[in-house]
C-alpha positions in Angstrom: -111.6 -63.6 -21.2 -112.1 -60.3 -19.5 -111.2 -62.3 -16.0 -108.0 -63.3 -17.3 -107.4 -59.9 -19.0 -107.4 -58.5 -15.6 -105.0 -61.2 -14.2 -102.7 -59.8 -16.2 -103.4 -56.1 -15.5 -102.5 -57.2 -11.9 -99.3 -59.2 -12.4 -98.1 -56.3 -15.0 -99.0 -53.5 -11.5 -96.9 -55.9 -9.2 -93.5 -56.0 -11.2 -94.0 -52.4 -11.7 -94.3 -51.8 -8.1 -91.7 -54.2 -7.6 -89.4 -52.5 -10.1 -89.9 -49.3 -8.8 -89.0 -50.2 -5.5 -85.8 -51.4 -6.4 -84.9 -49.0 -8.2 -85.3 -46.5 -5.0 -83.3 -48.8 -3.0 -80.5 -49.0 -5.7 -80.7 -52.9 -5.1 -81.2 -55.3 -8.4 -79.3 -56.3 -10.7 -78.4 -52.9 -12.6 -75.4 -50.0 -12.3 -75.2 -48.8 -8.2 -74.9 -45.6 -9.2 -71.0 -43.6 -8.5 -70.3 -42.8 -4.8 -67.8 -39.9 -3.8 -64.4 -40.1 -1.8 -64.2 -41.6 2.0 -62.5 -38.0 3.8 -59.5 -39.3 5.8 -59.6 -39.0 9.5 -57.5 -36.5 10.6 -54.2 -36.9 12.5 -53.9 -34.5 15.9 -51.8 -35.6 17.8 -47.4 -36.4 17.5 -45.0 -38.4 18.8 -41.6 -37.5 20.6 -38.3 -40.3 20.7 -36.0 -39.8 23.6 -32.6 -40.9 23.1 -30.4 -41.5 26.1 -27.2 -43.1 25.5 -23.6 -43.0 28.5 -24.5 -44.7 31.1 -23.7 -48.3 32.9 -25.4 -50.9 32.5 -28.5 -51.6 34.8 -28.4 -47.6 35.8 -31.4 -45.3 35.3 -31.6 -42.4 33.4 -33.6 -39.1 35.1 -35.6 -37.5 32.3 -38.5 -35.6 32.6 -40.9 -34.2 29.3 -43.0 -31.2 30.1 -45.5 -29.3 27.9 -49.2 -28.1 27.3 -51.4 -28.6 29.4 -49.5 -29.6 32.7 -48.0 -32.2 31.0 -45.2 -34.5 33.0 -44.0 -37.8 32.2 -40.5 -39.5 33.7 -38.3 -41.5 32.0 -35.5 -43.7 33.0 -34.4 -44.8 29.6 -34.4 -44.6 25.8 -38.4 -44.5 25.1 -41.0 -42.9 22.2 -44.0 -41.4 23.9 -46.9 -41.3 21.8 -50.1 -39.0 21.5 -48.9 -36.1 22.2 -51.2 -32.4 21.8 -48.9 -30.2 19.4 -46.7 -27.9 21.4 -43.9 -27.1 22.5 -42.0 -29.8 25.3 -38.7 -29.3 27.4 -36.8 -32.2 28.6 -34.7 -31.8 31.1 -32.3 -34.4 32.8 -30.9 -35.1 36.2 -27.3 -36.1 37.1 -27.5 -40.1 38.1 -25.5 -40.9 41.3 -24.4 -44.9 40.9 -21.7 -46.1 43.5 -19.1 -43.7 43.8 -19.8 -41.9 40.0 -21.6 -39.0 38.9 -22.5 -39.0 35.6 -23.9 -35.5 34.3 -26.4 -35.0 31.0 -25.5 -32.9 28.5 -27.5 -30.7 27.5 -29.5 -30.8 30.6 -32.5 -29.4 29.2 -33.8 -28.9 25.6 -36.7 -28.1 23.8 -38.4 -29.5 21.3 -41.7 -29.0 19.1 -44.1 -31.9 18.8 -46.4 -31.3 15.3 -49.3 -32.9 14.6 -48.6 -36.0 12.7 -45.1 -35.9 12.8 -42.1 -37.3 15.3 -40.4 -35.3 17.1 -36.8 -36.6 18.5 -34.5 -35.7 21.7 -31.1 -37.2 22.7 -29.4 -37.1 26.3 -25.9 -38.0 26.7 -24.0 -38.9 30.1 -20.9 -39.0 30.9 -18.9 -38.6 34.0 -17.1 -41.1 36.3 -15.5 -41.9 39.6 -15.8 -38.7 42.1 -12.1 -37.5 43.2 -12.6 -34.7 45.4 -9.9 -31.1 46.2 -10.6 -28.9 48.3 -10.2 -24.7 48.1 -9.3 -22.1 50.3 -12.4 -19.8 50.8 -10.1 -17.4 53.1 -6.8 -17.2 55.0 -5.6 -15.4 57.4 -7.7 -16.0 60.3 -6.3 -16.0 64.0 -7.0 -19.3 65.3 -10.0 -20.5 63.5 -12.3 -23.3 65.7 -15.3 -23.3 64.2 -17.4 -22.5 61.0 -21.7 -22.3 60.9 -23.8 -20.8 59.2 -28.1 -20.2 60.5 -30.4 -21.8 57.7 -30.9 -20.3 54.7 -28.4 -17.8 55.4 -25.2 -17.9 52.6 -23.3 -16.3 55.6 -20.2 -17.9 56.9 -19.5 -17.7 60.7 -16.4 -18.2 61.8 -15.2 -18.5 65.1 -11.5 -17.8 66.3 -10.5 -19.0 69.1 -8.8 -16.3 71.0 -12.7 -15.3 71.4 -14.1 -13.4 68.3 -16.5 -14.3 65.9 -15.7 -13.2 61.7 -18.3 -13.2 58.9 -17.7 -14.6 55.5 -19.1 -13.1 52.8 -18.4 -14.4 49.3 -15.1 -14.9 50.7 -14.5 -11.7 52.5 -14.1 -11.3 55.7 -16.0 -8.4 57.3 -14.0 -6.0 58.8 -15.9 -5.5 62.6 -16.6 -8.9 64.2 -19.9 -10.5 65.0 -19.1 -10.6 68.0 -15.9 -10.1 70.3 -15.3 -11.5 74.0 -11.8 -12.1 74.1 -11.5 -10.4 78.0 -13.8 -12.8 79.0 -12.2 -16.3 76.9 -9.4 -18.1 78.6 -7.0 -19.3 75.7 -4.0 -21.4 77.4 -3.7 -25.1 76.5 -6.2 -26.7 74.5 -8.9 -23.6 75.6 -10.5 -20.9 73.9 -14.0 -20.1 71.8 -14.6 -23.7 70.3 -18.0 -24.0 69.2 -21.3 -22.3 68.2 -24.6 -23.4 67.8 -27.5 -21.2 66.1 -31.3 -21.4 67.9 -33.5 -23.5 65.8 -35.8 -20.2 66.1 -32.6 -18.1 65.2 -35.0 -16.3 62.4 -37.1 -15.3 65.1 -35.3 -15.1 68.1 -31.6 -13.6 67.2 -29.9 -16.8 69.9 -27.0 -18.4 69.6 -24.9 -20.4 72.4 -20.7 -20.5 72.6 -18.7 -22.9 74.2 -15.7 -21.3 75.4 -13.3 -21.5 78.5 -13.5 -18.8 80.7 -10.8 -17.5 82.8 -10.9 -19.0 85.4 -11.0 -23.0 83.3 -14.8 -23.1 83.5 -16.5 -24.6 80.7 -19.1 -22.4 79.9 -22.2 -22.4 77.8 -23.5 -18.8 77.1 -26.3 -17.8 75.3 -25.9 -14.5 72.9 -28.8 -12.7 70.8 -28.0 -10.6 67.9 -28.7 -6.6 67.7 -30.3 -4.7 65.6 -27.8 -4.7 62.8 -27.7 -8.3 61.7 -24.0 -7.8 61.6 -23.5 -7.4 64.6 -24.4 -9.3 67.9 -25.3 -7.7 71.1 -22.2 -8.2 73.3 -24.1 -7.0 76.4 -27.2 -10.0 75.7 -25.4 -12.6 77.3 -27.0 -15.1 79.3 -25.0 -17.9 80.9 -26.5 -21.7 80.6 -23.6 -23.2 82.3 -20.7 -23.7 84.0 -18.7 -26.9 84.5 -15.8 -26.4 86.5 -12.3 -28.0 84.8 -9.4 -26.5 87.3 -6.6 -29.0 86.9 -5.3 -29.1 83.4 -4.8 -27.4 80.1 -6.5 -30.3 77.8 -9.6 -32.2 77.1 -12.3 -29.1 77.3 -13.9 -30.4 74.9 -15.7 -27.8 72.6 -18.8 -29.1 71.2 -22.4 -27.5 71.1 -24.8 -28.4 68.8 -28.9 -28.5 68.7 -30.2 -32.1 68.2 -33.2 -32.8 66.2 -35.4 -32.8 69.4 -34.4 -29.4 70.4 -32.0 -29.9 73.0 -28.8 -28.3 73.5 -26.4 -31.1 73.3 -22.7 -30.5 74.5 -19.7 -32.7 75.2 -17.4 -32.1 78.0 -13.8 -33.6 77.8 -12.6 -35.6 81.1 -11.0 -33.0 82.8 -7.5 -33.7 80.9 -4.0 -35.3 82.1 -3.4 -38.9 81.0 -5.6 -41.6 81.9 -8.6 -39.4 83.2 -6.5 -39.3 86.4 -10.0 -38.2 88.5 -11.9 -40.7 87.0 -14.8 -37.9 86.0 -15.8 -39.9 82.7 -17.0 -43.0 85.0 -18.4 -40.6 87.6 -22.0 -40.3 87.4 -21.8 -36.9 89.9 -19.3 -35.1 87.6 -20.5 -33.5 84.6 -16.6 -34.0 83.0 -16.4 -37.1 80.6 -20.0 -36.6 79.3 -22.8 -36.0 76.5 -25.0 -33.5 78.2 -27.9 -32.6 77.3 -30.7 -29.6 78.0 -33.3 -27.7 77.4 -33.3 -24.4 76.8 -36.2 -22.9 75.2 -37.3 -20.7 77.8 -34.9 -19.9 79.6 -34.7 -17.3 82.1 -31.8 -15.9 84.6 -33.3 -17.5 87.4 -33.5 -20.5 85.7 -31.0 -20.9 82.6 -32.2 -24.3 81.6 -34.4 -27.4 82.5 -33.7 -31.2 82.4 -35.7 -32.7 79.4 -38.9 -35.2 80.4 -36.5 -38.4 79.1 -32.8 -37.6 80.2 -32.0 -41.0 81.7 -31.0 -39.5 84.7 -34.1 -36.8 85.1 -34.4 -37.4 88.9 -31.2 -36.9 89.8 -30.9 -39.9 92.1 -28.1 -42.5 89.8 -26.8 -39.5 88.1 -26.2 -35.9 87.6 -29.7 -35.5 85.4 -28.2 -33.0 82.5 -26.0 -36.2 81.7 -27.2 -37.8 78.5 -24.1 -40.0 78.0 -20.8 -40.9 79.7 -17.3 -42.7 79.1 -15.9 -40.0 77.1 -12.3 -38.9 77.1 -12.3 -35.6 74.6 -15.2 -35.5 72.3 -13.8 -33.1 70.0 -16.6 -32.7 67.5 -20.0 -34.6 66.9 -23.0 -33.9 64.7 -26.5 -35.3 64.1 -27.7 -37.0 60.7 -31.0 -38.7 59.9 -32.1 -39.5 63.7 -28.2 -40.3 64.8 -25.3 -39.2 66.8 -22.1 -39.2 65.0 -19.7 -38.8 67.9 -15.8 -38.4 67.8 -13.6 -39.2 70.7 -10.0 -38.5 71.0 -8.2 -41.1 72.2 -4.5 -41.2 74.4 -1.7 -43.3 73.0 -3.4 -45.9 70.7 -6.5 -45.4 69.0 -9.5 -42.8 68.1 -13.0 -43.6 67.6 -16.4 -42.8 65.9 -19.8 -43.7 68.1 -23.2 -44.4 66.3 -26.3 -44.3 68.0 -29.5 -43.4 68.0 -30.3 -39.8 68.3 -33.3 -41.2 70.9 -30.8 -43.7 73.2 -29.5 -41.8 76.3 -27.7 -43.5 78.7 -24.8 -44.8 77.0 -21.3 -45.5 78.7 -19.0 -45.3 75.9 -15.8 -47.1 77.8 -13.4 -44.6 79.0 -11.5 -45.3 80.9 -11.7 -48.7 80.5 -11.4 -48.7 76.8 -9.5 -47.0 74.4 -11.2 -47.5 71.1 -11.9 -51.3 70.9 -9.4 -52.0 73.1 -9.0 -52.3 76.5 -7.2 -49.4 78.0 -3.4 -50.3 79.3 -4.7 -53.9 79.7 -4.8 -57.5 78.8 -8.4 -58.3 79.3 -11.3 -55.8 80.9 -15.1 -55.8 81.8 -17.0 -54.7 79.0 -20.5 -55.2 80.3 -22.7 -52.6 79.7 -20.2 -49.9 77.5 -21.2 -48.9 74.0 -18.3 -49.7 71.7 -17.2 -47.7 68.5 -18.4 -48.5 65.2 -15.2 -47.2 64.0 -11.8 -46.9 65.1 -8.0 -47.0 63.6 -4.7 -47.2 65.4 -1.9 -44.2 66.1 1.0 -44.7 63.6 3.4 -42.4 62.1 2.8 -42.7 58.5 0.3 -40.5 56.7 -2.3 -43.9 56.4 -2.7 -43.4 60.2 -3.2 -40.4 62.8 -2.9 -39.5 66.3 -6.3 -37.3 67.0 -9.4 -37.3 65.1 -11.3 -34.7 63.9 -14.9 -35.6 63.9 -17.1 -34.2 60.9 -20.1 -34.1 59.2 -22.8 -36.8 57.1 -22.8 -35.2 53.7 -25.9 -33.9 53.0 -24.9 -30.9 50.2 -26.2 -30.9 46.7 -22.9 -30.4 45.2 -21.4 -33.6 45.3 -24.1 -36.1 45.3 -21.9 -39.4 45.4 -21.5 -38.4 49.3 -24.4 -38.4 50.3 -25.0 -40.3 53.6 -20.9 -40.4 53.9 -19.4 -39.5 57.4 -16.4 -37.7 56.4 -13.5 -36.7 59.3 -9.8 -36.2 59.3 -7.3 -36.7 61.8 -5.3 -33.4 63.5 -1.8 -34.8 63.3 -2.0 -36.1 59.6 -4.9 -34.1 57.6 -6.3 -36.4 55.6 -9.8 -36.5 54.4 -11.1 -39.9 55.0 -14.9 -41.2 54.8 -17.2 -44.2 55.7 -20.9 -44.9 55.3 -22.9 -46.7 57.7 -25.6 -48.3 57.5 -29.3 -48.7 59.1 -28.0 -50.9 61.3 -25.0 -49.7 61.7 -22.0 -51.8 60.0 -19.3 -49.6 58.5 -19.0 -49.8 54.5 -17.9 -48.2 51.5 -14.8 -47.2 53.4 -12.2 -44.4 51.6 -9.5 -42.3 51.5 -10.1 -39.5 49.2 -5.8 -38.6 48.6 -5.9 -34.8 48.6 -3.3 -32.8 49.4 -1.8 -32.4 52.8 -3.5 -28.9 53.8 -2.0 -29.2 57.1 -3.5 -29.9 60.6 -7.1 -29.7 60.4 -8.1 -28.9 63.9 -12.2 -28.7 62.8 -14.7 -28.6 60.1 -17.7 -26.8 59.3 -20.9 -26.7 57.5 -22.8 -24.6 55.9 -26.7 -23.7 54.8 -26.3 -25.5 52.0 -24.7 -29.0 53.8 -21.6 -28.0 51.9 -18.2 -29.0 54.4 -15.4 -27.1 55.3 -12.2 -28.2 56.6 -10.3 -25.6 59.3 -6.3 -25.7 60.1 -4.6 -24.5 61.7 -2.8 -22.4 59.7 -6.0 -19.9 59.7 -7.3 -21.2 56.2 -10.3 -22.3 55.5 -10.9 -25.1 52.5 -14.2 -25.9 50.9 -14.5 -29.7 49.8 -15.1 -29.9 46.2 -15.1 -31.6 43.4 -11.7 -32.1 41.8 -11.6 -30.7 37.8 -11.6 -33.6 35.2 -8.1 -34.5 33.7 
């Protein structure tokens, strides 16, 4: 009896411990007990929609979202960005260049707060179209203006006037005392005068600059000027002369072209020596420096010795050819320019056409045809030997309607800010006609995206200009000078 009364001692200690135990682990069969609310996580961060709505199809919109932290993200389309800190963002958008159309954003920046939580929303709308450009007179009145420059980063405007003085623009005023005056020394008869400038690339440092002018006695001459203590002024006494080229026997084809090429050179283009025909034959002579692209250097030099020949002028020992020649078979090469590692050159042409030369700003000896060609044609003949001569990329016919010309007026690649549609566009104009035409060309070299921009005649545009900014001018004759803009919306 008492074995089994402890039996049952034990088996009543077991489902107590057992109880007990579930009762601590809240398991078994009875009430869990009541459990408190789950806290939500919190939410820290927002979300911002950008809305952009105007332009054609398949074109990208340029957005950009700024805020804490360094933020930056670009957009090119309608888009919501998420996790975003709270904070203030600014989006601002670009103008988008497609084709020949601008289309602006309005507004161009906004901004916008981004809460915790909560969506924030921004909307950019574009609108704009096909670019039609005017130009307007920045100032009249000048005697003869040739040539308009500017040093960078200067908001200058240097004007030269033929007759031999140099005029400063300044937010369209012209300075009373000139930069520089040397008429007594500038031969102006015929096609002569002060035709070109070209600033030092160390102009900052230095104070150069270098004229191409005609003296009195017909020389084409290259001197070198430095400016004086007042920036206003340059030192008429600093001269130092690079070159000569004699030209004795006619009134025409100086030409009147100086300019610093992305190597460093001094580049200048000599016309042929003038009357019809090239009469001396000096653009086919390799011993006259008439008829040519010449090219030297001219960063130390020194009365004794006013310039050296480059290490790769074609020519550099002197033996084939004259070694300051860096090209040949020109007739008048009014006005050329370097753009993005090429030579843009202009050559006036006699009865029948004008051309526009491409080429690399590395390839020296070239013959670009005269006098055996005229443009793409053959000069007062059937047939001719073309071997060997560089032909134009570009060249259009004399006529005497306002479509065609009768002597071009080289320019400038666009390379402003203002009017982005141009950029990479040669635009020239023609002397007899002044027009405002434009082509691009491409990498290897075929002519496109031809145009005539229609603006009002202006008269005979006998140069243009640029400026620090890659904004153009166009110069007449008339003594104006006209700024190429955008034309107001109708």
């Amino acid at each position: 009896m008492l074995t089994g009364h402890l039996r049952g001692l034990l088996r009543l200690l077991t489902a107590l411990v057992i109880a007990m135990a579930l009762n601590a682990c809240g398991g078994g069969g009875g009430s869990p007990g009541t459990t408190g609310p789950v806290a939500p996580v919190p939410i820290t961060t927002g979300t911002l929609s950008v809305t952009t709505a105007g332009l054609p199809a398949g074109a990208s919109a340029a957005v950009r979202i700024t805020g804490p932290d360094n933020y930056q993200l670009g957009l090119t389309g309608s888009q919501t960005v998420e996790g975003l800190a709270p904070g203030s963002y600014t989006v601002t958008a670009a103008p988008v260049t497609t084709g020949d159309a601008t289309y602006q954003p309005a507004p161009a920046s906004q901004t916008v707060t981004v809460a915790a939580g909560n969506n924030a929303s921004a909307s950019v709308a574009y609108s704009g179209g096909a670019l039609a450009l005017a130009t307007t007179v920045v100032v009249s009145g000048l005697d003869s203006p040739s040539w308009l420059a500017s040093p960078p980063g200067d908001t200058r405007l240097f004007i030269l006037e033929r007759r031999g003085r140099i005029r400063i623009v300044e937010n369209g005023v012209v300075r009373g005392a000139p930069f520089l005056d040397i008429i007594p020394r500038v031969g102006f008869e015929g096609e002569g005068g002060l035709l070109s400038l070209a600033f030092d690339p160390q102009f900052a440092r230095n104070g150069y600059f270098y004229l191409y002018y005609i003296d009195l006695q017909r020389n084409i001459t290259i001197e070198r000027f430095s400016v004086g203590q007042n920036p206003m002024l340059a030192d008429p006494t600093s001269g130092l002369v690079i070159l000569k080229v004699p030209h004795p026997d006619f009134l025409n084809h100086f030409g009147g072209q100086v300019v610093f090429g992305p190597d460093g050179y001094l580049y200048l283009g000599t016309g042929d020596g003038g009357g019809a025909g090239d009469p001396q034959g000096n653009a086919r002579n390799p011993q006259s420096l008439l008829g040519k692209l010449l090219r030297l250097d001219v960063a130390r030099a020194t009365i004794a010795q006013p310039y050296a020949i480059p290490a790769d002028n074609p020519y550099r020992d002197g033996l084939a050819a004259r070694p300051e020649i860096w090209a040949s078979g020109v007739r008048n090469p009014w006005r050329f320019s370097f753009d993005d590692g090429r030579l843009y050159l202009s050559d006036v042409g006699q009865d029948e056409r004008e051309e526009v030369n491409i080429a690399g700003a590395g390839q020296g000896g070239l013959n670009y045809g005269w006098n055996v060609m005229e443009g793409i044609a053959c000069y007062q003949a059937g047939s001719c030997d073309r071997n060997g001569l560089t032909l134009p990329v570009y060249d259009y016919a004399h006529g005497t309607d306002d479509v065609n010309g009768c002597s071009i007026t080289g320019g400038f690649v666009y390379r402003g800010r203002a009017l982005p549609e141009l950029a990479g566009r040669y635009l020239f104009s023609d002397f007899c006609r002044g027009w405002l035409k434009s082509f691009y060309a491409s990498s290897g070299g075929a002519i496109a995206e031809q145009r005539d921009w229609n603006l009002p005649n202006i008269g005979r545009v006998v140069s243009f200009g640029q400026d620090a900014e890659g904004e153009l001018y166009m110069i007449t004759t008339s003594g104006s000078i006209h700024k190429i803009v955008r034309a107001a919306a109708q």
